[in-house]
C-alpha positions in Angstrom: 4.9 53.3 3.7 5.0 50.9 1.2 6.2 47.8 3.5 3.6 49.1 5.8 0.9 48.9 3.0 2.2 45.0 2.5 2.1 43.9 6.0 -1.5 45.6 6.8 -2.8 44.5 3.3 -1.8 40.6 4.6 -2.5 40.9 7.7 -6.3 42.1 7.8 -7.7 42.8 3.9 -6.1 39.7 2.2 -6.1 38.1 5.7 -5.1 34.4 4.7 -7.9 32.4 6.8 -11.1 34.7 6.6 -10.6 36.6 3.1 -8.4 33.7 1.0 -9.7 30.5 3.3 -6.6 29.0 2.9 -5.5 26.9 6.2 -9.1 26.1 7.1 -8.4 22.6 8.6 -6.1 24.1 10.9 -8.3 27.3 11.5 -11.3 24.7 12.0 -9.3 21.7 14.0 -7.3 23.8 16.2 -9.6 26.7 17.2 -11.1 24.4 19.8 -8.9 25.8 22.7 -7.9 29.5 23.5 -4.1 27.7 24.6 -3.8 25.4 21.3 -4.5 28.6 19.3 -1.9 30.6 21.1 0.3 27.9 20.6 -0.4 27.3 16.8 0.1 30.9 16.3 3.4 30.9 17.8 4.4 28.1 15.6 3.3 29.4 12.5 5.0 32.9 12.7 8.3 31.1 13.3 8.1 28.9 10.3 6.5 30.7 8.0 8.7 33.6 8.4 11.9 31.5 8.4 10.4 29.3 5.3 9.0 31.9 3.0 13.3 33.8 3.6 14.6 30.2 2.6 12.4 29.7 -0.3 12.8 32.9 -1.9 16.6 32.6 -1.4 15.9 29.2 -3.2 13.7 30.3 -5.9 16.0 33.8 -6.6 19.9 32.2 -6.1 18.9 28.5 -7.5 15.8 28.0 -9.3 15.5 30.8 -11.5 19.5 30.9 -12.4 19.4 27.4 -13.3 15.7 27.6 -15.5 14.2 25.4 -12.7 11.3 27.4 -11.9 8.8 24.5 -12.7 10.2 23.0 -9.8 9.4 25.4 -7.0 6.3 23.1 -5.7 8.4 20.4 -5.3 11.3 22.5 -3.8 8.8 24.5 -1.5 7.5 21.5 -0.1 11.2 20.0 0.4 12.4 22.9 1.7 9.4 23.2 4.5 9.3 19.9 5.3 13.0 20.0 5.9 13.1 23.2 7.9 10.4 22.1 10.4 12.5 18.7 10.8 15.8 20.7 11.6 14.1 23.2 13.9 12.4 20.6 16.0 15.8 18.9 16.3 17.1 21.8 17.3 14.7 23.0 19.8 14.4 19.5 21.3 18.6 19.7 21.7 19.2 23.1 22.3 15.8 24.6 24.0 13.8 21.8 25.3 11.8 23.8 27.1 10.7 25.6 24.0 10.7 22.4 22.2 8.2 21.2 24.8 6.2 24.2 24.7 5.6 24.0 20.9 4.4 20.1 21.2 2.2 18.3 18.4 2.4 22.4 16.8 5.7 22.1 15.1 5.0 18.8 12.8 1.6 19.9 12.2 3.2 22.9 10.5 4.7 21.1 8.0 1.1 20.7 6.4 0.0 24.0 7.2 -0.9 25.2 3.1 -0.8 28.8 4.6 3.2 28.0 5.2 3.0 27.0 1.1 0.8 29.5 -0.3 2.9 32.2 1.6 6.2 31.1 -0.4 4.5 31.0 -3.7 2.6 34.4 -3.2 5.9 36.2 -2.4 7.1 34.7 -5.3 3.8 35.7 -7.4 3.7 39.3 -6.2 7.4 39.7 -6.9 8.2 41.0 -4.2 12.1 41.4 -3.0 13.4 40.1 -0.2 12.9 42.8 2.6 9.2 42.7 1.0 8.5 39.2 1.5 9.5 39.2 4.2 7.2 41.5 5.9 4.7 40.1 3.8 5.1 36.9 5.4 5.1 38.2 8.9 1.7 40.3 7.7 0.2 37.3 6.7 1.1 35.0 10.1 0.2 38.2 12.6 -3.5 37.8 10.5 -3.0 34.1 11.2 -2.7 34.2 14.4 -5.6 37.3 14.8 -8.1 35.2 13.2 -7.4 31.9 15.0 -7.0 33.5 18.5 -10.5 35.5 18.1 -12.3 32.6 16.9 -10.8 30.2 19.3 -12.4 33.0 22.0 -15.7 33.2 20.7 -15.6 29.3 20.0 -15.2 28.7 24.2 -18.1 31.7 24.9 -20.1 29.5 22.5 -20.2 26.6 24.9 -22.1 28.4 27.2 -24.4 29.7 24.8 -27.8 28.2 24.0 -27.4 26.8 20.6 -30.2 24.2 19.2 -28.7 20.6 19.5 -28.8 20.9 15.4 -26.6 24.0 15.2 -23.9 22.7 17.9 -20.4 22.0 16.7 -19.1 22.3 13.4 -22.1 24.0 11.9 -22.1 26.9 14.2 -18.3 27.2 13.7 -19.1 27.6 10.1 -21.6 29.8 10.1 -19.3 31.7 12.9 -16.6 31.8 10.5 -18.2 33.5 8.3 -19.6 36.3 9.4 -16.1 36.4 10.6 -14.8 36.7 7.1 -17.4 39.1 5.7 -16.2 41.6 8.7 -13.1 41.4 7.7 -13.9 41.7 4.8 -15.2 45.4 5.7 -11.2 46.2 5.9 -11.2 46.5 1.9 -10.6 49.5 0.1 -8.8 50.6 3.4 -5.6 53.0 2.8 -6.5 52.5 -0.6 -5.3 48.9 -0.7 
């Protein structure tokens, strides 16, 4: 019960876009298509769930051991920026197809701060391993909720009438958050 309490607290009461607004250029610069969403979201639950295992591994085996925990920004950043370079190369070798499916998606991760905050929170919360890492695929499932939704109602807003004013980026704001405040309606659920 526990894990489950992590992974539906991270995925929609702390979700990391509408309730922490963390990762709002991509939620904002990427929402513009239903299939660049998708695709976005596919990318950030593989790297985030991949990065946040490596840098606690990091952070528990090396870092703290050693009495380097003041470099675990550093590290985090490294270790991401590293892992996003290795998985490309091996996608592009091993699964083109893939590789080709993911696109621009996979180097844009690397400066995804959701991919960052993720590794630090885990740290934060100190949760164990198992724990982050269900809290890490909690947090990219509410990722990839709240991008795909408002990637949907950004395309039924093109056929909308909105005042020439409102079009764009100020609707997308105001859109966003009334997004956030019903999430925000999740608190307090399950007790969380």
């Amino acid at each position: 019960m526990e894990l489950f309490g992590i992974f539906f607290a991270a995925f929609l009461i702390n979700n990391i876009l509408l309730i922490r607004f963390i990762a709002l250029c991509s939620f904002f610069g990427v929402s513009t298509k239903i299939d660049t969403s998708i695709g976005m979201s596919f990318a950030v639950v593989f790297v985030m769930t991949i990065s946040s295992a490596i840098s606690w591994i990091i952070y528990h085996f090396v870092l703290t051991p050693f009495h380097l925990e003041f470099l675990r920004t550093a590290t985090f950043i490294l270790t991401i920026a590293s892992l996003v370079q290795l998985e490309e190369l091996y996608l592009k070798k091993v699964i083109p197809n893939l590789y080709r499916a993911m696109g621009i998606y996979l180097p844009l991760i690397t400066t995804n701060c959701a991919i960052l905050a993720v590794a630090f929170l885990a740290i934060d919360y100190k949760f164990n391993f198992m724990q982050s890492m269900v809290y890490s695929l909690g947090v990219s499932a509410g990722y990839s909720l709240a991008i795909i939704l408002f990637a949907y109602i950004r395309d039924r807003m093109v056929l909308a009438k909105i005042p020439k004013w409102f079009q764009g980026y100020p609707i997308a704001f105001i859109t966003a958050a009334l997004m956030s405040l019903a999430f925000l309606g999740f608190t307090g659920l399950f007790g969380l």
